[in-house]
N, C-alpha and C positions, 0 to 999 in steps of 0.2 A: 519781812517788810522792807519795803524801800531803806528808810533811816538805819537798820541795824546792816543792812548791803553796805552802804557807803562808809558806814564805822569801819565793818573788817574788811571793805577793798582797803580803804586809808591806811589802815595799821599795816594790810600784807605791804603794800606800798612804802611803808616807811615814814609816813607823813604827821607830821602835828596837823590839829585844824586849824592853828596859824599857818603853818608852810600852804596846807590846802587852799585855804580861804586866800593868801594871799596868790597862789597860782589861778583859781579861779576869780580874781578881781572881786572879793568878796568880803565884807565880816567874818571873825571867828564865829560870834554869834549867828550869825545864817546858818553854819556848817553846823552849829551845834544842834541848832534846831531842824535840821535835817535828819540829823542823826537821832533825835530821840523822836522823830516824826509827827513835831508841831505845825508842821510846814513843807510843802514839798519843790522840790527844784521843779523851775521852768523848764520847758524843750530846750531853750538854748542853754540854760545851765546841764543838763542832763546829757546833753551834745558833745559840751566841755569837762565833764567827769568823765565821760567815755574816755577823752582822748586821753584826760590827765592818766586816768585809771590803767589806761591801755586793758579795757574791757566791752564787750556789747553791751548797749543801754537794758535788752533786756536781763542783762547777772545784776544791770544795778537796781532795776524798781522790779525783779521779778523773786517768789520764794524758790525754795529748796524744792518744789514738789513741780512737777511739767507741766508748759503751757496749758499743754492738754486736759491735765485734767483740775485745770482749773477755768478752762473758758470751754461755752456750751458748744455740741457737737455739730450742730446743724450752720450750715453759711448763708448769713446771707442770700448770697446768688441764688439759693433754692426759693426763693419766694415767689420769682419774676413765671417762673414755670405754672408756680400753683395756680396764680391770678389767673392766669392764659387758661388754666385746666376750671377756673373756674365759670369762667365765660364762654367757653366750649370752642379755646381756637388756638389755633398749633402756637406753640412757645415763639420765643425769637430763636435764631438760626445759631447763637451761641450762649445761649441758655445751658446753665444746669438743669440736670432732675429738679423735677418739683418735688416741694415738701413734704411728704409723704403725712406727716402728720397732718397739716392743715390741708393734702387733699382729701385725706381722712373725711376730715370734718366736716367739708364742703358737699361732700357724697350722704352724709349722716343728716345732715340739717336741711337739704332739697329733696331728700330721699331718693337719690339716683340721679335728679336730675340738673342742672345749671343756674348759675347767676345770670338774672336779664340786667342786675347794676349791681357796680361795684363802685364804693365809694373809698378810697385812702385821705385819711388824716395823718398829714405828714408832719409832727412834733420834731424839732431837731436838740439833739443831744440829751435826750432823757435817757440815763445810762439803767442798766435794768439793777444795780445797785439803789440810785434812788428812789426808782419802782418799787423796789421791795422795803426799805427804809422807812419810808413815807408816803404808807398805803393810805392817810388819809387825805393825802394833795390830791390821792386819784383815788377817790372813791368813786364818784359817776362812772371812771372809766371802768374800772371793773365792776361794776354793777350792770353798766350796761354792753359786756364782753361774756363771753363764756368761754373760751377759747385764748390758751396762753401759748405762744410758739417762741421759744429761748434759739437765740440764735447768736452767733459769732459775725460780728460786721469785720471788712475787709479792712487794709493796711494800705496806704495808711488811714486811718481814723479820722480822715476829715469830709465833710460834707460833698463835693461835686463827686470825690472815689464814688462813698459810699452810695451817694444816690446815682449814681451812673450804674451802680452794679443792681440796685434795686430795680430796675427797672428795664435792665438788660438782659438782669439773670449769668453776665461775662464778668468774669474777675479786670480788677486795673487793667493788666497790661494789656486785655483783649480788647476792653473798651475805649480805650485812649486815657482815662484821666489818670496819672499819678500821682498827683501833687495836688497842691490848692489852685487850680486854674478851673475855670468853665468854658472849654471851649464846646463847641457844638456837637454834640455823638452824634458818626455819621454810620455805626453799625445796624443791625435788627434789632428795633427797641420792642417792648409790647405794645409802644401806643402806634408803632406801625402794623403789628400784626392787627393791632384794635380795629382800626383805621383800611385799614384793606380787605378787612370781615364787613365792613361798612357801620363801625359803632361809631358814635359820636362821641369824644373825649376832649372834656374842659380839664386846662393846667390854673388855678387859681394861688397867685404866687405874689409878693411885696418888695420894694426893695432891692437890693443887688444880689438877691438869693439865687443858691446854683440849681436851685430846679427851673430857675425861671429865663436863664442860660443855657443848659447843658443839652434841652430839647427842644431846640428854636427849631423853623423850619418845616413842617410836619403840619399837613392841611388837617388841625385842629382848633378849635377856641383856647384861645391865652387872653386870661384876665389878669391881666398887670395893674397893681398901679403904687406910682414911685409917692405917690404924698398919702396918708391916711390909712399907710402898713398895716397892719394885723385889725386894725379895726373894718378896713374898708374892704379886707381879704373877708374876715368874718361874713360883714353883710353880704358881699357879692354870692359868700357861700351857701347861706339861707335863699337868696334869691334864686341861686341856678337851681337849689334843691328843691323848689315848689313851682319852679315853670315845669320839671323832670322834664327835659330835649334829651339828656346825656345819660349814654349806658355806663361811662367810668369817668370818676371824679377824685381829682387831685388837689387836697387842700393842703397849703403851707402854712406851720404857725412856725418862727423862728425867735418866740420871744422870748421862752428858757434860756436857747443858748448866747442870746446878747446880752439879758442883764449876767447870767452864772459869769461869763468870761471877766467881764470888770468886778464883779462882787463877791464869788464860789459858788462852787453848785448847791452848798447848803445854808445860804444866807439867807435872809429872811424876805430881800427882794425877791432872789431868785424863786424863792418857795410860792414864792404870790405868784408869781408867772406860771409856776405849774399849776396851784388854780385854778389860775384863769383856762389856760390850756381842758382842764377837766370840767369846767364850766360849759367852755363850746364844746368838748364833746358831747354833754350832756344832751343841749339845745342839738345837734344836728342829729343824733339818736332820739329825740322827740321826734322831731320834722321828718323821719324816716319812716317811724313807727304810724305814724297819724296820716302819713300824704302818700306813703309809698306801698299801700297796701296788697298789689296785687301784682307788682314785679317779685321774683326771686333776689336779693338786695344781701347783699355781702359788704360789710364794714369793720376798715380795720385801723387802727390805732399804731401805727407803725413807724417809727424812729429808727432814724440813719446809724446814729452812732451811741457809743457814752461819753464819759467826762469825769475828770479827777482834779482836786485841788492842788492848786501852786499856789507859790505866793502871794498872799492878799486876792486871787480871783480863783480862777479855775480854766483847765485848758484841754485839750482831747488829740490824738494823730498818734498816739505811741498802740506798742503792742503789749497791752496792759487790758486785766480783765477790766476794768473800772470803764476801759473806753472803749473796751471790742465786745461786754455783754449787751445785748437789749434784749428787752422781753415785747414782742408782739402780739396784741389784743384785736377779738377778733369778735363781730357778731351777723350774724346770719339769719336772715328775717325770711321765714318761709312765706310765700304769696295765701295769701284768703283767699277763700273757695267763693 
């Protein structure tokens, strides 16, 4: 565990948690409570034990046992493939293999044959530790999933990466984003390949969110809107779902990861956001079930990244399983005869 890393970096180092604390501009008691792991160091504190330590951040929050096998085998980037194999149209041009497991399932549940819509429910930061945690903030969602796909998000673990690779199927440095910035991906995304198959594809996004950034450009529908966030994303989402114009549909909800950030990922606000989150899945897995009866309809429940506690809130961008697992949910509505 993190806390018992930074006791015996310290001690090889030679340090009191006064000498520490006072080299990282800190209380003894911060360092103590790190060390028994009440509490966990910031990025920018985790930045500066590095340097103090003269160690990588991952010896300091990482165990004895290898990355590997403790974060899920599959990347990310295999997703962007499957989508494209779901919808019957060549990947993007720097796509991974698709994921072998969820094309599996997409072959099993249309029996041979294609999705005519594809809807994504984009949650951001639900780490697949809280998934597993607090199976009853998502009961709707796995009630109405059948289909779990464990995967490894990229590095770093912030939002525009992660979603640029989702949707690329290209790791960071292929697709441009490596930091927190949203600039415009000007490579082969899937809503281009969408898009030159002739589908029609809505981005339904709130606020200064990097989905609603990262794929500007792109003769598709963008429903933005900067006043009435998550509420007025919600409606617009019900509303595109029962006009059905659109063969792939991209919804944002970023409410987990605003309040987790100011309050932890396991506070009691934040758990009401996941809720809520599992509420609207519910509702647009009704409105799918009841309006969408005779498309091939593939829905997925699918988060960027995770999230791990620091001090007083909670934070995500390291390479730590807490912020590189998520668990993707998945359901597949066969068309009535």
């Amino acid at each position: 565990m993190t806390g018992e890393n930074i006791l015996k970096l310290r001690k090889e180092k030679g340090l009191s948690q006064e000498e520490l604390a006072e080299k990282m501009f800190v209380s003894r008691q911060t360092i103590s409570l790190w060390e028994t792991n009440q509490t966990f160091p910031t990025v920018e504190n985790l930045i500066r034990l590095k340097e103090i330590l003269g160690v990588s951040i991952d010896k300091i929050v990482c165990e004895e046992e290898t990355k590997e096998s403790k974060c899920n085998a599959d990347s990310l980037d295999t997703v962007c493939a499957a989508l494209a194999y779901a919808m019957g149209i060549e990947p993007p041009a720097h796509a991974a293999a698709k994921n072998a497991e969820l094309a599996n399932y997409i072959d099993k549940i249309f029996d041979g044959q294609k999705a005519d819509r594809v809807l994504m429910y984009n949650p951001d930061a639900i780490a697949q530790w809280i998934y597993q945690k607090y199976p009853e903030y998502l009961a709707n969602v796995k009630k109405h999933t059948d289909k779990e796909i464990y995967l490894s998000t990229v590095m770093p673990s912030v939002t525009p990466v992660c979603f640029g690779t989702m949707y690329t199927g290209a790791q960071p440095a292929v697709h441009g984003i490596q930091k927190y910035e949203k600039p415009v991906i000007t490579i082969d995304t899937l809503f281009d390949r969408l898009i030159a198959a002739g589908k029609r594809v809505a981005l339904i996004t709130y606020g200064k969110c990097s989905l609603s950034k990262i794929y500007l450009e792109r003769q598709m529908d963008y429903y933005h809107f900067n006043e009435g966030s998550i509420e007025a994303v919600n409606a617009k989402a019900m509303e595109v779902i029962l006009r059905d114009e659109h063969d792939f549909i991209v919804i944002y909800n970023g409410n987990y990861d605003s309040v987790m950030h100011k309050n932890g990922p396991e506070s009691a606000k934040a758990l009401a956001e996941l809720r809520l989150n599992d509420h609207v899945f519910a509702v647009i897995s009704h409105l799918i079930k009841t309006h969408w009866k005779h498309p091939n309809t593939l829905v997925g429940f699918a988060m960027d990244h995770g999230c791990h506690e620091i001090d007083g809130g909670g934070s995500h961008g390291l390479d730590m399983p807490e912020d590189i697992n998520v668990t993707h949910l998945y359901k597949g509505y066969a068309r009535e005869a």
